[in-house]
N, C-alpha and C positions, 0 to 999 in steps of 0.2 A: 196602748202598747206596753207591755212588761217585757225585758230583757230578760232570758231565763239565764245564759251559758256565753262568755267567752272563751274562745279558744285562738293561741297567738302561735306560731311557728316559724320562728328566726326571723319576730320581730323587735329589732331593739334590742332590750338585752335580754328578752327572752326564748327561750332555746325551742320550749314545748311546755308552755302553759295552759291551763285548763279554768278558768274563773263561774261558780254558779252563781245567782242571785235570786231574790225573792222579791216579795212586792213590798213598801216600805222605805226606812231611811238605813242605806247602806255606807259605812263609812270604810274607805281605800286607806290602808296607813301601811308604811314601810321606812325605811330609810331614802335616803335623798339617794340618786341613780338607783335605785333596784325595780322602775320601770310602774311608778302608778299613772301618771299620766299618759304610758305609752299604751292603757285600757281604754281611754278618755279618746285616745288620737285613733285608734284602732276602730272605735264605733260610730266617729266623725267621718272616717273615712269609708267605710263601709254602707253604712245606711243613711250619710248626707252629703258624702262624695268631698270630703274638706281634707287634706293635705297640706301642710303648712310649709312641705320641701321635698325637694324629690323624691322619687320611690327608691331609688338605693342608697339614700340616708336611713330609709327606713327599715333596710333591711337588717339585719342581723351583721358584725363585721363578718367576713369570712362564710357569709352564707353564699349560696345563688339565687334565692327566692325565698320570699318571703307570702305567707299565709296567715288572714285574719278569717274565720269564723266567725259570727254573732245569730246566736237563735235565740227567737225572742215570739211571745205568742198574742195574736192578733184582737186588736178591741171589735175589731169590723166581725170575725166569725170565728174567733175565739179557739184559734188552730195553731201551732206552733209552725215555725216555717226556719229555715237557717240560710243566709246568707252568705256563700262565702265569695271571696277575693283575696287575688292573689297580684304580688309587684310584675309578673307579667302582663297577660291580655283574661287571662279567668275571672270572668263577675258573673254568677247566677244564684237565682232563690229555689232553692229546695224543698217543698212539699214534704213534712215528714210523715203525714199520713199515708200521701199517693206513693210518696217512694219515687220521687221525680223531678225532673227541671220542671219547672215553671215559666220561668224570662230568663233570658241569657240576652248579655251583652249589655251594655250601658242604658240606650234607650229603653231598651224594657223591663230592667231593672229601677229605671227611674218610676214610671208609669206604674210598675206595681208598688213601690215605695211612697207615692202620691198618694193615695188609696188607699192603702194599709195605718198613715201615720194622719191620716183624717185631715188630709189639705187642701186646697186646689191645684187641678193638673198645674202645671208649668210654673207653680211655685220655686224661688231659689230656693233648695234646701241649704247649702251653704250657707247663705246669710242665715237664715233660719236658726242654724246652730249656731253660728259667731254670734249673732245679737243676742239667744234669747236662749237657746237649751244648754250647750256648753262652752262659754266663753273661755279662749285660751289664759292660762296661768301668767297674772301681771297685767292682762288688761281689763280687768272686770270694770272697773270705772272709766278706764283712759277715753272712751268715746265719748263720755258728757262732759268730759275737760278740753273736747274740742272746741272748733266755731260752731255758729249757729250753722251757718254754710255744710261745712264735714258734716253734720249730726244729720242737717238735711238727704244727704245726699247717701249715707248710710239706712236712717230708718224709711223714706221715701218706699227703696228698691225693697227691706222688707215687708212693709204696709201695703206693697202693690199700687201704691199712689202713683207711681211713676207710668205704671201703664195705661190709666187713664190718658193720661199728657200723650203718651205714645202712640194710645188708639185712635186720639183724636189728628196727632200727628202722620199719623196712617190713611187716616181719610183725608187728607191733604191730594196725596198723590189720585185715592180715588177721586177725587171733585174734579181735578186737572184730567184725568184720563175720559171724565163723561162729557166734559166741558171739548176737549179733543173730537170723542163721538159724534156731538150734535153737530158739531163745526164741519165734520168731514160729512155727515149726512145730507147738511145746507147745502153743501158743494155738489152732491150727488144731485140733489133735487133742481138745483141751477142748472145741471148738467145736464139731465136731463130735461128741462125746458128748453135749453137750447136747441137740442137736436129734433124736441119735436114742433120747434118753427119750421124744418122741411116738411111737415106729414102733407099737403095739399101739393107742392111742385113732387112728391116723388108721387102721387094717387093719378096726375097726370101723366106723367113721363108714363107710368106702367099700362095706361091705357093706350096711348101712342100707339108704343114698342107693340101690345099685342094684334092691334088690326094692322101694323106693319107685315108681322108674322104672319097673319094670316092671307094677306095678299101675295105675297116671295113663295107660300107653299101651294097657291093654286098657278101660278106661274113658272114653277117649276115642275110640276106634274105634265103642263101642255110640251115645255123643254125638255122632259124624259120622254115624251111617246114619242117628236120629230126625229131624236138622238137614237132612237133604237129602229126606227126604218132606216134613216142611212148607214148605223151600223152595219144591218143586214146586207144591204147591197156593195158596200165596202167589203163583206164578209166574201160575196160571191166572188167578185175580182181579185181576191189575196188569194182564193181557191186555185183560180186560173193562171196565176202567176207562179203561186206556189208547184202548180203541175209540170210547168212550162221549166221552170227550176230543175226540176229531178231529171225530165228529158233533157236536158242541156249538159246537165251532172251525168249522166249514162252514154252519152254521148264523148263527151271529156273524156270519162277512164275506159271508153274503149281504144279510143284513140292513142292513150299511155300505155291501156294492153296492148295494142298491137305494135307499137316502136320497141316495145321490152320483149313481146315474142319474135321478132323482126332479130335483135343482136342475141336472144339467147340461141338463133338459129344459127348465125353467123358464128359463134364461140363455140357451138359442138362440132362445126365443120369441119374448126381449125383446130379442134382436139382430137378428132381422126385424122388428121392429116398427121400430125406429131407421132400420132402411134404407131402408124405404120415406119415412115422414118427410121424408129427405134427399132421395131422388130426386123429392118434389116441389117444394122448396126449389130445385136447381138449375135447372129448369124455370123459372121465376120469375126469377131473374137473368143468365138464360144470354148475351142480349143485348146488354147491358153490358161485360158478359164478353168478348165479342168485339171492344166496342171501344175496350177497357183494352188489348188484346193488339195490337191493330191498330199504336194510337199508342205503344206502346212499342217493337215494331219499328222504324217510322221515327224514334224518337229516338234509337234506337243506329245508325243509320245513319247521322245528322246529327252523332253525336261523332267520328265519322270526321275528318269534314268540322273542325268544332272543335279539335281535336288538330291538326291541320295547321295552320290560323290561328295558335294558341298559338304553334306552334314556329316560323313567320314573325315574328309578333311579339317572341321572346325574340331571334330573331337579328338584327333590326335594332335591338335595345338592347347587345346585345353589340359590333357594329360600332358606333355611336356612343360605346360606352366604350373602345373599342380607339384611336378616333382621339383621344379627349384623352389617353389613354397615350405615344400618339406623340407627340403633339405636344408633352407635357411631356418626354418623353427629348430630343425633337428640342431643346429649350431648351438643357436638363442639357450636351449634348455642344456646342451653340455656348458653353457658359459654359467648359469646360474647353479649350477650343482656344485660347483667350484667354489661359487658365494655361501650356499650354507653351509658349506666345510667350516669357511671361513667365517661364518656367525656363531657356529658351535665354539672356537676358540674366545670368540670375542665375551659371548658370553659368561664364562668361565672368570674373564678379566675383570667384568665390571660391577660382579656382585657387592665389591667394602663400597664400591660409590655412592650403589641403590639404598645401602643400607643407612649410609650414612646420608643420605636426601631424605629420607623417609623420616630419620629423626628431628630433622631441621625443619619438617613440617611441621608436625607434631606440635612444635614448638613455638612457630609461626601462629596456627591456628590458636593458642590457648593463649597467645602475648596481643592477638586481635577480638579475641573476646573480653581482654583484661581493657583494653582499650579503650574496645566500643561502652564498656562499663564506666570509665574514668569519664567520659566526654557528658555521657548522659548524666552522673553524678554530678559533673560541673553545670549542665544546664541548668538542671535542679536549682542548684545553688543561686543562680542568677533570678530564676522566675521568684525562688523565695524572697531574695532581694528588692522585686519588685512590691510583692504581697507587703513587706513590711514596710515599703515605704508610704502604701497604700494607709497601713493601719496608723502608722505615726502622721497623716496628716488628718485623719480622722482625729485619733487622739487629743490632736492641737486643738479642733473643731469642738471639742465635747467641753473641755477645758474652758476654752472660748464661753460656749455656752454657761458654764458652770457658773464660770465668775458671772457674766453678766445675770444669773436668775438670782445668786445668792446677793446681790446689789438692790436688784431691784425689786427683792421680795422682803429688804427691813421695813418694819411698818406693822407687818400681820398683825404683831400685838395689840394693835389697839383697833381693828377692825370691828370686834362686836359693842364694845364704849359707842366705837363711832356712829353704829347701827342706832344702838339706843338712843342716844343726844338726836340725831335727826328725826326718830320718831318723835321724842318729844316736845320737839322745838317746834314739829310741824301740827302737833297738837295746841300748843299754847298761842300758834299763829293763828287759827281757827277759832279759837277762843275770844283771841284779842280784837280779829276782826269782827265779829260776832258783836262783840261788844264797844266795839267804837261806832261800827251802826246804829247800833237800838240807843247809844249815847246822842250820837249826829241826832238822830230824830227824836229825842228827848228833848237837844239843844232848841230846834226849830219853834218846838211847840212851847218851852219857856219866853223865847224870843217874840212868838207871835202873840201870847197872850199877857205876860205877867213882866213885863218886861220892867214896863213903869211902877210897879207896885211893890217889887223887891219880894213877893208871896214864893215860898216853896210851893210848887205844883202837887205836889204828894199830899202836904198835913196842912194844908192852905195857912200857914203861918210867916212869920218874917222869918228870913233866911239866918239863920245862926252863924251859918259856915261864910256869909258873905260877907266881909270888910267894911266896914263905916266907908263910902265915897265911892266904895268898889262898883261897875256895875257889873250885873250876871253875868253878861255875855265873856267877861274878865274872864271871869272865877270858872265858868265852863267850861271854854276855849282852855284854860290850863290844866283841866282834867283830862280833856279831849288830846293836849297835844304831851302826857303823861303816856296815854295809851300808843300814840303812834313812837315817840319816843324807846318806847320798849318794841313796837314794832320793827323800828328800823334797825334797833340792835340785834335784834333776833334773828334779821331775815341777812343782816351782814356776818351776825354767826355761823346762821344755817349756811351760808356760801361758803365761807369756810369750812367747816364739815363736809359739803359737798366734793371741797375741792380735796381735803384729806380721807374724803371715805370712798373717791373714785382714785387716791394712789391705796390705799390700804389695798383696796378690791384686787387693785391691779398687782399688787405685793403679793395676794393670796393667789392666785393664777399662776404669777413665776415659780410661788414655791411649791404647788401642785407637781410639776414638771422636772422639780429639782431630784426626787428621788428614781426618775425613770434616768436621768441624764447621768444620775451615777452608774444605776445599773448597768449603763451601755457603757459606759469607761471601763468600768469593771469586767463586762465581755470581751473591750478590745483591748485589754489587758493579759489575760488569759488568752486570747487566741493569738498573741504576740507571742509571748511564752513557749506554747504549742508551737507554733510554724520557727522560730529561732531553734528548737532542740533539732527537728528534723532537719532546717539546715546544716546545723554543724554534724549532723551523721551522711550527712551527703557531701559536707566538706572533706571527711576522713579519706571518703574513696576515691577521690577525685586529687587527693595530693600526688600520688604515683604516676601520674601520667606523662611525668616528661620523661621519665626511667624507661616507661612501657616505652614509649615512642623510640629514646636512643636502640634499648636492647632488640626492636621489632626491625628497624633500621639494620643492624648487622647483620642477623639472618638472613635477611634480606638479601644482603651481598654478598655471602656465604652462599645463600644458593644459587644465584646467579654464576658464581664460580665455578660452580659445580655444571654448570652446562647441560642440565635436567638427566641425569645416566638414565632413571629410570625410562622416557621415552626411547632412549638409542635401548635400554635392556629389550622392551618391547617391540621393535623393531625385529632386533636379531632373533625374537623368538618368532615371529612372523615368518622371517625367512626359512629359519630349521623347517617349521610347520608346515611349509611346501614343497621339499624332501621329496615322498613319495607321493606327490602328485607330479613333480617334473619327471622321476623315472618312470610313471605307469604314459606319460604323456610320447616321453623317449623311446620306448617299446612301440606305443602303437602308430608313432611316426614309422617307425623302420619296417613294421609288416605292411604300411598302406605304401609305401615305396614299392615294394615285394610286389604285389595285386597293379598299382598301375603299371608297372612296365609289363607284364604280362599283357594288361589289357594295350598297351600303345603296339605289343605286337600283334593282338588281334588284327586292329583295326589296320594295319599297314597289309596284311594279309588281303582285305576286303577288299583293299582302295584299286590291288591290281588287277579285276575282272573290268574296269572303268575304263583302259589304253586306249580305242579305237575309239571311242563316243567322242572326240573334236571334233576327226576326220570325216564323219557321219553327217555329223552338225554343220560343218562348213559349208559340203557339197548341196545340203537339202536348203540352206540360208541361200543360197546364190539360186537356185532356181525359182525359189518364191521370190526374189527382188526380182528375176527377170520378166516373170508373166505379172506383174503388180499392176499396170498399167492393162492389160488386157481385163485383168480383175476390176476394177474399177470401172471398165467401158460398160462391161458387161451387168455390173449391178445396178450403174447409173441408170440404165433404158431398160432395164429386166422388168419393172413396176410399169413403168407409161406401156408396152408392148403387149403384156398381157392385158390393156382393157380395150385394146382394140376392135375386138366386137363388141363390145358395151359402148363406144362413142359411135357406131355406127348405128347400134339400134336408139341411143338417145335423138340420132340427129333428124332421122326417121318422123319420132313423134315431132319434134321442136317443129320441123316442115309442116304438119297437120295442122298445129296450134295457132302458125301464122296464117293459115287458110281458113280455117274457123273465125279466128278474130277479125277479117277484114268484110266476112260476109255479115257481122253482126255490127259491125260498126255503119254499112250502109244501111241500111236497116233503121238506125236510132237516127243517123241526120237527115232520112225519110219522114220519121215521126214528128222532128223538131218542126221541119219547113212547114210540117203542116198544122202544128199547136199555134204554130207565131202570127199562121196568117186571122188566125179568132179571136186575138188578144187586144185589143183598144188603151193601148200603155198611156194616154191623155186623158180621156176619161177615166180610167182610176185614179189618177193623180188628181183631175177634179172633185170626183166623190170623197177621197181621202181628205181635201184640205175644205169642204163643206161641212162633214164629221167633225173635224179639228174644231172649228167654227164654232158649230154646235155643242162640244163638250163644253170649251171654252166656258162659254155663255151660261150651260147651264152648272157650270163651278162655280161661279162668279155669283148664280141664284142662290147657290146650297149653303156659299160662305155670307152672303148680306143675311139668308135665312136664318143659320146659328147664330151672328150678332145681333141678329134681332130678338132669338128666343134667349142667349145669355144676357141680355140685358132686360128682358124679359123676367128673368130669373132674380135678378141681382137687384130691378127693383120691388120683387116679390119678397124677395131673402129682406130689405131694408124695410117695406113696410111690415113684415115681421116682427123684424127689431126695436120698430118706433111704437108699435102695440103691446111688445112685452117691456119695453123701456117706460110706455104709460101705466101700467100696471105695478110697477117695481116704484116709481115715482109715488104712488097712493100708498105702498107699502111703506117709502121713506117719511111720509107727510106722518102713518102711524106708529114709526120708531122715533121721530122727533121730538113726537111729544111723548111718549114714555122715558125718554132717555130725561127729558126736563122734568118729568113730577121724582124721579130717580134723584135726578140734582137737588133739588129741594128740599127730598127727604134728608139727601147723607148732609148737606148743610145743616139742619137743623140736630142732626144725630154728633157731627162732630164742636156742635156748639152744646150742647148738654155735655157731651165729653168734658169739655176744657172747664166749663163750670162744676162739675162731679169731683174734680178732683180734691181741689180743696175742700170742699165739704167733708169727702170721705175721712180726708187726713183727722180734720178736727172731729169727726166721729168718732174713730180710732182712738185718739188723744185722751176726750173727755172718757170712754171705757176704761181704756187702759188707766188712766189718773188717777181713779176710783177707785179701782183693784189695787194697784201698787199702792195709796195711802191707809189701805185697810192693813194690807200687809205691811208696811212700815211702823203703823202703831202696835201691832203684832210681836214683831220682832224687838223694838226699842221700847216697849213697855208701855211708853208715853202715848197716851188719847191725846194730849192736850198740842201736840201738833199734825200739822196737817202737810201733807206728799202732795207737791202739786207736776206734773209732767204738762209743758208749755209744747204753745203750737209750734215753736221751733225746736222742739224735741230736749229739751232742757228741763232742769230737775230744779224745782224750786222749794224751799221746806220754808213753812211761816210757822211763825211760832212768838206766844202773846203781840199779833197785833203785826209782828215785824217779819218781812221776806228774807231770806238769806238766800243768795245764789248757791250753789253745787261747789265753787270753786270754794267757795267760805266755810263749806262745812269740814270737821275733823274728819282725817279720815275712815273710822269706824262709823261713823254718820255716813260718810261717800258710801265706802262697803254697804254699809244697809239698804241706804236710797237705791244703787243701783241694782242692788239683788230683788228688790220690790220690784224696779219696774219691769226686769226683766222676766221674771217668773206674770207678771201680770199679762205682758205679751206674750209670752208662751200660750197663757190659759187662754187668751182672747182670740188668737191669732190660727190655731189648729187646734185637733181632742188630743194631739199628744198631751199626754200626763209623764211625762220624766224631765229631769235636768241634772245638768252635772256642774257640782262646785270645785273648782279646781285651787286650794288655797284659797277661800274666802274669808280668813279670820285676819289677813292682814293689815296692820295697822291697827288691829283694833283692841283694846284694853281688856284686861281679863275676866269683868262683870260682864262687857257686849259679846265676848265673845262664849263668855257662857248661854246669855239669852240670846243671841244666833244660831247655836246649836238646839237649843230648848222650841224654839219657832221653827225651825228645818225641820227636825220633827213631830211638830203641832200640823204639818202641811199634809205630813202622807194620815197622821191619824184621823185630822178631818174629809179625807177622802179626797183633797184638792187635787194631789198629784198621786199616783201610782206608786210611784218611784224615786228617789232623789239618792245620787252616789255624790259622798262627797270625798275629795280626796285631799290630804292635810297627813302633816307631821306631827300635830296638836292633838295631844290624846283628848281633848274636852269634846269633843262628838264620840268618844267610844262609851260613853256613859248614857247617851241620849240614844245612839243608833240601834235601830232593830238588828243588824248585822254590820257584822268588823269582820270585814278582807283583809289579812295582812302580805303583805306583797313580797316576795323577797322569802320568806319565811314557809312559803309552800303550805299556807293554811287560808281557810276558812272559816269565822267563828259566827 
């Protein structure tokens, strides 16, 4: 893989950058914050999914989203591809040939990243990077200064060792799940044995049941043919009875016909008899009759005549009340004419009042706007008051802070001495333990051979340096405890330092802070300033208002005094202005006076043709009460009289009806006597409860016969069951044993598992050892020692003869060792070829870190790695790098 292009957008503290690269040793250089590691974090995140804190830390301040690019062109088919992601939910790879997505979303960006960077599927790419491509700035060595335990449990999950254990842990549950199988398959086959201990009593029972059935259906066949002759003859006697039935019934309703034609004769009889009655009744008052009818005519012809009188007489009461209407409105409007006289003077009077209210308005209104002015100037003044109390406790706050940063920030000065002394105290501790070792094991081998003979081990001669009497172990032992002697000083200095180079640090932090904490005094300085002038210009206006209020006050009462003239002016002009609306109103009252009494003596004119119409009225009222009673006889029987000949010809037929119906009723109890005497009412009731008998019986056949054929059935259905039950049994006997040669195999597969693991690791190990000690005598110049990476993931460096742990080495040796074995895992581990150094020269003197950068670039010109960016504030990689990125500086060199 070659990285060709990053591109960042409001990431960090970059706004909209654009970075290219080539194949080779690339070196990142900038000032401290102008964002080189945030190149390093941007490609970790992108194409290995590693994030060291949340996405909107990562963001740009003050942005909403933040966008990483990285196009980078493939070892697999040598295509360029770009990858972008963004602090939302956007992750996809873009094909720059096709001009297209490719994978969108997490999963399928992994999957195509798997493949691309030459790994195995489900590889962690995370760890990937942390251990091995780009280790974050400050921990490059911190993992081999773990336990053995951490180191396990770090390089394990890279080396995939872990999944060994895990596979085999996986086939745990499968062994338990086939072991379950066979268990429940025994049970099935048990199971099935038991049920077919019935197969013999149910192969009887179904033989039974069937010659049962067969017997009940030839005995029910002879009970259906007896059941259907006596039906028949049952059939014939329900005939006979049935007949016997209808004559009886025909019989009955003639008998109800003729008692109903019988009184409907008797009820027309006596409805001619009524009629006549009546028709001599009317006879009798017919003449009355006539002259009730007479004078009731002409009395309705006379309310003609009365109804017209009435409605003369209501309208010359209405015209008599119209005219005292008028003539009290006619009063009303001489009273008010009198009034506008008397408005016109009024008016006249009260113009100096109007004039003088109108000014006191005036005056009013401009002493209530001065007012409403002073009130809201005074609010003003108070809210200001609040603001500045707001800023003066801020103020006190900043203060506060000021003093305590410039307190706690004495020290700075001797922050970089401090830096120095602990590197090289931590140098000379490396040293010293180095060499209190290879001394310790110098001492053993004096001790063990030459003890007695007092021989220098080196020039095989008598010891010069050893004292008459002294013996070695003396004289050793006091060089031995020389060196620790200076150890323990060292390492009680170094704490000291520690403990002065963690307040210095902490000194340099307060005082980082100190010039922001001024600036902000300095703001709420200035906006004190500001908000104090605009009070006292709000104070200015707000001083008059007790004036406003007194002199708003007397007006006040001034016009109150005044008792509003302007509304009374308006009044009286209201009344003038109705002037010639009362006279045109007073005219036309006096001519509709004029018109009614004319008309009142119309209508008095009219009323006298009316004079005689009571006298009329009377006479014709007394003769219709006198014949009222004739009238009434005569209308009562007028209806029954005239249907006189109609009851006469109804009674007529009704007579027929009852002579009809008595000859057809003999007739029908002729027919009866003689149906009744053929009928044998005993013997039907014999034959019918023979029939019954006979059903009976052959129910009783039909119902044994279905139990015999469902049980017939049910043990057909079961031996069924017990032949597909023996069949399924042969089937379980051959999943038995497959599910057991199953079991065997995955025992055997998850016992290789757990054995594979540790092999692999120490596979791994001796690879990787090999690679990183080539590359450490590389880098460190030195053939003459030798890189050993231990099966507990620990770094051991021998050198003449002698081991030193990781812990004992300086730290420019750490740096080394660890950048060996990481780059060896890289190579070993995937075909990615790139890695990223983030500050690798730390701690390390100015020769090593010359020949670290002179090996970092010996890596890409022997074609080992593709790529390597390193990123550092040490210009001594600008001299060795095939390109120099400077950062901050908007250049590429």
């Amino acid at each position: 893989m070659h990285i060709t292009k990053v591109e960042l957008e409001d990431i960090k503290s970059h706004i909209n950058a654009k970075f290219e690269f080539e194949r080779g040793t690339t070196a990142i250089t900038g000032a401290n914050g102008a964002g080189k590691t945030s190149i390093i974090e941007a490609v970790a995140w992108v194409l290995f999914d590693l994030l060291d804190y949340k996405k909107d830390d990562f963001v740009r301040r003050g942005a909403k989203k933040g966008v990483a690019n990285i196009t980078f062109e493939s070892n697999l088919d040598e295509r360029q591809y770009r990858v972008y992601r963004d602090t939302g939910t956007g992750y996809y790879v873009y094909d720059l040939q096709l001009k297209t997505r490719i994978a969108e979303k997490r999963e399928e960006v992994a999957r195509f990243l798997w493949q691309h960077l030459g790994v195995e599927a489900g590889t962690d790419l995370e760890s990937l990077f942390r251990r091995a491509i780009g280790v974050p700035q400050g921990t490059f060595t911190a993992i081999f200064l773990e336990t053995g335990a951490e180191r396990k449990k770090a390089f394990d999950k890279l080396l995939k060792v872990e999944e060994y254990r895990q596979g085999a842990e996986k086939l745990r549950e499968t062994a338990r799940y086939l072991e379950t199988q066979i268990t429940a398959v025994r049970e099935k086959i048990a199971r099935a044995e038991g049920a077919l201990a019935r197969l013999e009593l149910v192969e009887a029972e179904h033989q039974k049941y069937a010659e049962q059935s067969k017997n009940l259906a030839d005995s029910a066949e002879k009970l259906n043919d007896e059941t259907s002759r006596k039906r028949e003859t049952v059939k014939k006697f329900d005939e006979t009875e049935n007949a016997m039935s209808e004559l009886k019934m025909t019989r009955d309703k003639l008998q109800s016909e003729n008692q109903t034609a019988e009184f409907v004769r008797k009820q027309k009889e006596n409805e001619k008899d009524a009629a006549r009655v009546a028709t001599e009744k009317i006879k009798l008052v017919e003449a009355d009759y006539k002259i009730h009818i007479s004078a009731s005519v002409e009395l309705k012809s006379l309310e003609t005549e009365r109804t017209t009188r009435d409605k003369i007489l209501s309208e010359i009461n209405q015209t008599e009340n119209q005219i005292v209407s008028l003539k009290a409105e006619q009063k009303s409007i001489s009273e008010n004419l009198k009034k506008v006289l008397e408005a016109r003077e009024n008016i006249v009077n009260i113009q100096p009042k109007v004039r003088e209210q109108e000014e006191m308005e005036k005056q009013r209104e401009l002493l209530r706007t001065d007012l409403a002015n002073a009130k809201a100037a005074e609010n003003q003044v108070s809210g200001y008051e609040g603001k500045l109390s707001v800023l003066r406790d801020e103020l006190g706050e900043i203060n506060k802070k000021i003093k305590i940063a410039q307190e706690k920030s004495a020290g700075i000065e001797n922050l970089e001495n401090l830096e120095k002394r602990n590197i090289k105290i931590v140098d000379e501790l490396a040293t010293l333990r180095a060499a209190l070792n290879r001394d310790g094991q110098f001492e053993r081998e004096v001790i063990d051979n030459l003890i007695k003979n007092h021989f220098c081990p080196i020039v095989s001669q008598k010891c010069l340096n050893l004292e008459t009497g002294k013996a070695q172990e003396s004289f050793i032992g006091a060089q031995n405890g020389n060196g620790k002697a200076q150890i323990s000083a060292l390492e009680v200095e170094q704490k000291t330092i520690l403990s002065n180079l963690s307040q210095a640090r902490e000194a340099k932090s307060n005082a980082a802070v100190l010039p922001n904490l001024r600036e902000t005094k300095e703001k709420i300085t200035e906006d004190g300033k500001k908000i104090r002038e605009e009070q006292d210009s709000w104070r200015k206006q707000a001083e008059n208002l007790a004036q406003i209020n007194v002199r708003l006050n007397q007006i006040v009462i001034q016009l109150n005094a005044l008792e509003n003239p302007k509304a009374k002016l308006l009044a009286f002009e209201n009344e003038v202005r109705r002037e010639s609306d009362l006279k045109e109103k007073l005219f036309q009252i006096e001519q509709n006076l004029v018109q009614i009494g004319n008309e009142k003596a119309d209508l008095s004119q009219q009323l006298m043709q009316f004079e005689k119409l009571d006298a009329q009225w009377k006479r014709l009222s007394d003769e219709r009460d006198r014949t009222s009673n004739a009238h009434r006889e005569f209308l009562a029987n007028e209806s029954l009289a005239q249907t006189l000949p109609a009851r006469e010809s109804e009674l007529e037929i009704a007579q027929a009806e009852v002579k009809k119906l008595k000859e057809n009723l003999a007739k029908a109890e002729e027919d009866f006597s003689t149906a009744d005497k053929n009928y044998d009412r005993e013997r039907h009731l014999s034959e019918k409860a023979s029939l019954l008998e006979a059903e009976k019986c052959l129910a009783e056949t039909y119902a044994n016969l279905e139990n015999a054929k469902r049980s017939l059935m049910q043990f057909a259905e079961e031996l069924k069951i017990l032949a597909e039950t023996r069949k399924a049994m042969q089937a379980d006997f051959f999943e038995k044993e497959r599910l057991e040669k199953i079991s065997e195999a995955t025992k055997f597969i998850r016992d290789t598992l757990k054995e594979a693991a540790p092999r692999v690791a120490r596979n791994y190990v001796f690879h990787v050892s090999m690679e990183a000690n080539q590359m450490y005598r590389e880098i460190t110049g030195n053939a003459e020692r030798t890189l050993k990476w231990t099966e507990d993931y620990g770094i051991i460096l021998e050198e003449d003869g002698f081991e030193r742990p990781f812990i004992n080495l300086s730290g420019g040796e750490q740096m080394a060792a660890a950048l060996s074995v990481r780059l060896a895992l890289l190579k070993q581990l995937s075909d990615v070829r790139l890695a990223f150094f983030d500050e690798p020269t730390t701690n390390m003197d100015a020769e090593r870190r010359e020949r670290l950068a002179e090996q970092i670039s010996r890596i890409t010109q022997n074609k080992t790695f593709d790529q390597l960016f390193v990123v550092s504030h040490d210009d001594t990689f600008e001299e060795y790098a095939d390109y120099v990125v400077a950062v901050g500086g908007n250049e590429n060199v």
